[in-house]
MARSE-517113 format. One record per residue: residue number from 1; residue in three letters; x, y, z of N, C-alpha, C in turn. Coordinates in Angstrom, 3 decimals, padded with zeros to 6 digits. Example, Ala and Ser with C-alpha at 12.3 -4.5 7.8 and 13.67 -1.06 7.14 Angstrom:
BEGIN
+------+------+----------+----------+----------+----------+----------+----------+----------+----------+----------+
: resi : resn :   n.east :  n.north :     n.up :  ca.east : ca.north :    ca.up :   c.east :  c.north :     c.up :
+------+------+----------+----------+----------+----------+----------+----------+----------+----------+----------+
:    1 :  ALA :  013.190 : -005.690 :  007.800 :  012.300 : -004.500 :  007.800 :  013.200 : -003.300 :  007.800 :
:    2 :  SER :  012.850 : -002.250 :  007.080 :  013.670 : -001.060 :  007.140 :  012.900 :  000.030 :  007.870 :
+------+------+----------+----------+----------+----------+----------+----------+----------+----------+----------+
***
This chain:
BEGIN
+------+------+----------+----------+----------+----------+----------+----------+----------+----------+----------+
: resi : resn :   n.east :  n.north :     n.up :  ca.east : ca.north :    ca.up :   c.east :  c.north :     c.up :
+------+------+----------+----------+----------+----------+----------+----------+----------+----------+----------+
:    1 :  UNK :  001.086 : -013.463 :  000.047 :  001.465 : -012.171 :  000.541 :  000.379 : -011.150 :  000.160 :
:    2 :  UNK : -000.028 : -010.594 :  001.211 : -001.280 : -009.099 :  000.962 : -000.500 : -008.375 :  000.178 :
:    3 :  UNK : -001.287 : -007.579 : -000.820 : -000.801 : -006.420 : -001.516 : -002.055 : -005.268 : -001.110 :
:    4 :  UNK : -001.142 : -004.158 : -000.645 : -001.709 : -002.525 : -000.501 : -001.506 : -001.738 : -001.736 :
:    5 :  UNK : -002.206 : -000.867 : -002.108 : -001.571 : -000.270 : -002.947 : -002.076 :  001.983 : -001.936 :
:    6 :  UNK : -000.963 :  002.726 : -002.373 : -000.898 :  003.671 : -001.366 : -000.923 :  004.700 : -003.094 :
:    7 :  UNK : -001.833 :  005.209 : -003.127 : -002.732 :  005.905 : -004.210 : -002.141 :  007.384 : -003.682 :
:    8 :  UNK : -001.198 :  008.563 : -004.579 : -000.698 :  009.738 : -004.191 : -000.943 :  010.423 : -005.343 :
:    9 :  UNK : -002.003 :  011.442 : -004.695 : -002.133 :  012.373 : -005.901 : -002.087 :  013.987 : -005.432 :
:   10 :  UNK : -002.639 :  014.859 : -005.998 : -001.961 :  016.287 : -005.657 : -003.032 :  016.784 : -004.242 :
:   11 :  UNK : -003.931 :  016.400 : -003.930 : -004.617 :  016.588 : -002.790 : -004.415 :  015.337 : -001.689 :
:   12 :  UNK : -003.284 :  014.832 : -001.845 : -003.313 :  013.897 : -000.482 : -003.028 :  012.773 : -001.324 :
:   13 :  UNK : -002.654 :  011.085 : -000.292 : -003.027 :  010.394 : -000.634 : -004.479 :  008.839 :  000.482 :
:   14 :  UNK : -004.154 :  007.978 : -000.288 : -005.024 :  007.419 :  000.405 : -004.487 :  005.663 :  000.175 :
:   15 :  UNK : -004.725 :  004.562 :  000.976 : -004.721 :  003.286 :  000.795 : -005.907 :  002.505 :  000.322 :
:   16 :  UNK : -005.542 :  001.482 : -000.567 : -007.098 :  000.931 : -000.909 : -006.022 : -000.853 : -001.298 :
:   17 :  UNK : -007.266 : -001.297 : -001.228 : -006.722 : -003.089 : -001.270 : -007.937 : -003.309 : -002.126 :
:   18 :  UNK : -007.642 : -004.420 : -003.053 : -008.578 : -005.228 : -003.884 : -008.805 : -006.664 : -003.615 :
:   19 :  UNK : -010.057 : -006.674 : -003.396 : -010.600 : -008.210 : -002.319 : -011.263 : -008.681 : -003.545 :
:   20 :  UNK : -010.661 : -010.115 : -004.215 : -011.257 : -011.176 : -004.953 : -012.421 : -011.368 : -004.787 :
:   21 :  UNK : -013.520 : -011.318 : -005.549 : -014.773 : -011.912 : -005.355 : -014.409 : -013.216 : -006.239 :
:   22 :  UNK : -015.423 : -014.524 : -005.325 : -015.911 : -015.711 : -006.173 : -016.826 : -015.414 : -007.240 :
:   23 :  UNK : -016.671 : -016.392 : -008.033 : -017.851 : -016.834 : -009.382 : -017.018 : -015.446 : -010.052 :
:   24 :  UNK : -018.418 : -015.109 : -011.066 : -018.242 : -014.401 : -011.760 : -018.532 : -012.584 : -011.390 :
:   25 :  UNK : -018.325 : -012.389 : -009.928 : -018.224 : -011.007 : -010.328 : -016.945 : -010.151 : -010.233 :
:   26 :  UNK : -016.827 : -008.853 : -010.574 : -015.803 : -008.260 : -010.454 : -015.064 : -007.755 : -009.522 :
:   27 :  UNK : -013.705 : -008.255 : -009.507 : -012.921 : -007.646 : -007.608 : -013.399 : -006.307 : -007.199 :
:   28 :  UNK : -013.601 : -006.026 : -006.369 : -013.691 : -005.023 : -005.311 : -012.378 : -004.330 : -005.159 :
:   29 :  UNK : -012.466 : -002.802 : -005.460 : -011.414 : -002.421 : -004.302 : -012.031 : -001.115 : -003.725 :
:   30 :  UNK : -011.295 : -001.467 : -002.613 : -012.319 : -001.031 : -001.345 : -010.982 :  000.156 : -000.499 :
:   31 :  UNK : -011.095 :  001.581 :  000.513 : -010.396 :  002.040 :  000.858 : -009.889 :  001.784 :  001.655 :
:   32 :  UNK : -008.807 :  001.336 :  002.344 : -008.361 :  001.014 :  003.867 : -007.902 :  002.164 :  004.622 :
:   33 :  UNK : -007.715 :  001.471 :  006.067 : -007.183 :  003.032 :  007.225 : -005.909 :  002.547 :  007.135 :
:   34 :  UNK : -004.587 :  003.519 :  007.392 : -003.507 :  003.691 :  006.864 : -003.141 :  002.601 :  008.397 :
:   35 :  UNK : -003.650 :  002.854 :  009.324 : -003.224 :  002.133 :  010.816 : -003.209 :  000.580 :  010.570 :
:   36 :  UNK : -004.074 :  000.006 :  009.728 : -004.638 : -001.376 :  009.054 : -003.637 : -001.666 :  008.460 :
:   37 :  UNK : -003.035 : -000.690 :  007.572 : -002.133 : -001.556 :  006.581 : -000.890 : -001.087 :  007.044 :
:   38 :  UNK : -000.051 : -000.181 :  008.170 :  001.101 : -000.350 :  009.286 :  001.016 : -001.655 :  009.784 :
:   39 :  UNK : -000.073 : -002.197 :  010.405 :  000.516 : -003.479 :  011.317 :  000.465 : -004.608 :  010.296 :
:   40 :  UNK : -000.513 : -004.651 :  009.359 :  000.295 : -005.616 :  008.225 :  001.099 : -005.600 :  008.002 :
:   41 :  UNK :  001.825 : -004.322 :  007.451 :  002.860 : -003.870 :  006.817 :  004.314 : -004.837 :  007.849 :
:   42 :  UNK :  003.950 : -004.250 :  009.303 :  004.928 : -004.836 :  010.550 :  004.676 : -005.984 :  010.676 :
:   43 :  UNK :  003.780 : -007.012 :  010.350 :  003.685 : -008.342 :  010.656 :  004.346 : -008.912 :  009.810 :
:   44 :  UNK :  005.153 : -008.637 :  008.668 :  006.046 : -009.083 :  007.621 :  005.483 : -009.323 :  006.709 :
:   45 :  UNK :  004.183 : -009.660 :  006.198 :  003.857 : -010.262 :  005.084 :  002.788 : -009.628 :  003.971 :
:   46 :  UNK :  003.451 : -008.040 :  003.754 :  002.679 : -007.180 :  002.914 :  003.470 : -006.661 :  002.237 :
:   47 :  UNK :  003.331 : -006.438 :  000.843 :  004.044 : -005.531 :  000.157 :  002.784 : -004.466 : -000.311 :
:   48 :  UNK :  003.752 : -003.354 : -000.497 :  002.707 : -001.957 : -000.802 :  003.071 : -001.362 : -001.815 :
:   49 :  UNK :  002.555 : -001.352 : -003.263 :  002.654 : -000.516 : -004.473 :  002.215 :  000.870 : -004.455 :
:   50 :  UNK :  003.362 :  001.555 : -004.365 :  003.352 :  002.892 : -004.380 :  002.977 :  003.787 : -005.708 :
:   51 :  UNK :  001.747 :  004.350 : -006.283 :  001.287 :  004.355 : -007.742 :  000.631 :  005.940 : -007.050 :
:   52 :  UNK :  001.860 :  007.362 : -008.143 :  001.510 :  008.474 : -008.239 :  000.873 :  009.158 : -009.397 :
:   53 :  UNK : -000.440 :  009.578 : -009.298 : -001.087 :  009.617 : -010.125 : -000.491 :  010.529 : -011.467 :
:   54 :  UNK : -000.458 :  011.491 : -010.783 :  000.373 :  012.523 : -012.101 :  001.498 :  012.035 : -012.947 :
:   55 :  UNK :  002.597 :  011.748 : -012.564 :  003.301 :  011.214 : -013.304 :  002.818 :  009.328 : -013.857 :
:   56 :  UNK :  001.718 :  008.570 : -013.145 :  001.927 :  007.312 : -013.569 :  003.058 :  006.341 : -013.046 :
:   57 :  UNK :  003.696 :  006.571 : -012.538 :  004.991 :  005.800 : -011.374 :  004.916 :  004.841 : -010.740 :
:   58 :  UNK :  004.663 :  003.743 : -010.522 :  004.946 :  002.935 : -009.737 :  005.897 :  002.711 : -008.637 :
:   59 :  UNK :  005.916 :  002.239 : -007.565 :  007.147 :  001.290 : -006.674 :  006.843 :  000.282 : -005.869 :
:   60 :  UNK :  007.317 : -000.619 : -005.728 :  006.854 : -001.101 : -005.043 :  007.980 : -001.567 : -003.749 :
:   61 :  UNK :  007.056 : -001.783 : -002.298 :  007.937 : -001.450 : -001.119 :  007.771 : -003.024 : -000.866 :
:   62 :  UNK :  008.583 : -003.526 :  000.238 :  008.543 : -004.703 :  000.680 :  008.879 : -004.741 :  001.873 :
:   63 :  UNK :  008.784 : -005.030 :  002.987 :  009.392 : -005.332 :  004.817 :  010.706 : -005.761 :  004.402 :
:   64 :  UNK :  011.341 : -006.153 :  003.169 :  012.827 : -006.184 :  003.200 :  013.606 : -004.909 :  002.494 :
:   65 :  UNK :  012.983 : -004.097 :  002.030 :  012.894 : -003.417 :  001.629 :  013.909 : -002.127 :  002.095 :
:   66 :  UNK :  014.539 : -001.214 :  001.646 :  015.774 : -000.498 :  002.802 :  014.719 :  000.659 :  003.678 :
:   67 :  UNK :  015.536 :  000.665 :  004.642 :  014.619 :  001.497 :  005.709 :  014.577 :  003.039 :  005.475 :
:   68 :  UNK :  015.349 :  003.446 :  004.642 :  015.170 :  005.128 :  004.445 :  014.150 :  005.136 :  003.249 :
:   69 :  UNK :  014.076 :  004.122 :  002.143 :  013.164 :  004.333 :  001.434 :  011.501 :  003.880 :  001.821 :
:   70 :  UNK :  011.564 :  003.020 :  003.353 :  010.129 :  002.971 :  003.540 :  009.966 :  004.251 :  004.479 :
:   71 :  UNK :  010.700 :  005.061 :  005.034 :  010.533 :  006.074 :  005.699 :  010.035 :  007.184 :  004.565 :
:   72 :  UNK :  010.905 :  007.282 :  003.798 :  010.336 :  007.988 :  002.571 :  008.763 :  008.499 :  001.957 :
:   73 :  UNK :  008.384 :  007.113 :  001.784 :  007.387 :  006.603 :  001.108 :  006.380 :  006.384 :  001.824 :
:   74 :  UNK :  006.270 :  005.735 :  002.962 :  005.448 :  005.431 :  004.048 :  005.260 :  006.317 :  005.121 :
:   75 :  UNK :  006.566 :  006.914 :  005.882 :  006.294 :  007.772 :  006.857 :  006.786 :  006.180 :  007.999 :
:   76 :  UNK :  007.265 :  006.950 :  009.407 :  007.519 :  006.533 :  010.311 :  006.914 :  005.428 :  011.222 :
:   77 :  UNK :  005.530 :  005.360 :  010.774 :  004.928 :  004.601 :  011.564 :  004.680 :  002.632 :  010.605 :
:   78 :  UNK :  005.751 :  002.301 :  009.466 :  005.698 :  001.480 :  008.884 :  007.497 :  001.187 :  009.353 :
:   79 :  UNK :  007.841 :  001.595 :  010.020 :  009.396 :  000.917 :  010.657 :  009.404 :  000.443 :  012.009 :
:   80 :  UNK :  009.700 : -000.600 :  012.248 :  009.906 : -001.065 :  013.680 :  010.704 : -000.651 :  014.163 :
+------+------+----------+----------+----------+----------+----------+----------+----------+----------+----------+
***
C-alpha cells in the first residue's frame, strides 16, 4: 500500500511521498501534485498521514476510512 503524507502548516499545506533508494543511500522525499495523490487515493490502495506541524498531530486516513472525515481532511476531490 502507497503512503502520502499531506504536510499542514500555518501558510498552506502541501503533499510529499518518500521513494526508497537501493544500496546504501538515503530515501528521498520528494513533493507531489495533490491531483497525483486523489487518483491514488481513488484507486483504493493509498493511505495518507495527515501530520500538522504546529501542534505535531498525526492521522492517518484510509479509502475505508469514514467519508466526512476524508472530506474534512482532504477536501472533496478524494471522495467518489
Amino acid at each position: 500500500m502507497k503512503r502520502y503524507t499531506k504536510v499542514i502548516g500555518m501558510m498552506g499545506y502541501y503533499f510529499t511521498k518518500e521513494f526508497e533508494k537501493k544500496k546504501r543511500h538515503k530515501n528521498k522525499v520528494r513533493e507531489v501534485k495533490e491531483e497525483t495523490v486523489a487518483k491514488s487515493f481513488l484507486e483504493g490502495d493509498t493511505e495518507i498521514l495527515i501530520y500538522f506541524l504546529e501542534s505535531d498531530r498525526e492521522i492517518l486516513i484510509t479509502p475505508f476510512s469514514d467519508p466526512k472525515e476524508i472530506q474534512k481532511y482532504l477536501g472533496n476531490k478524494f471522495i467518489q
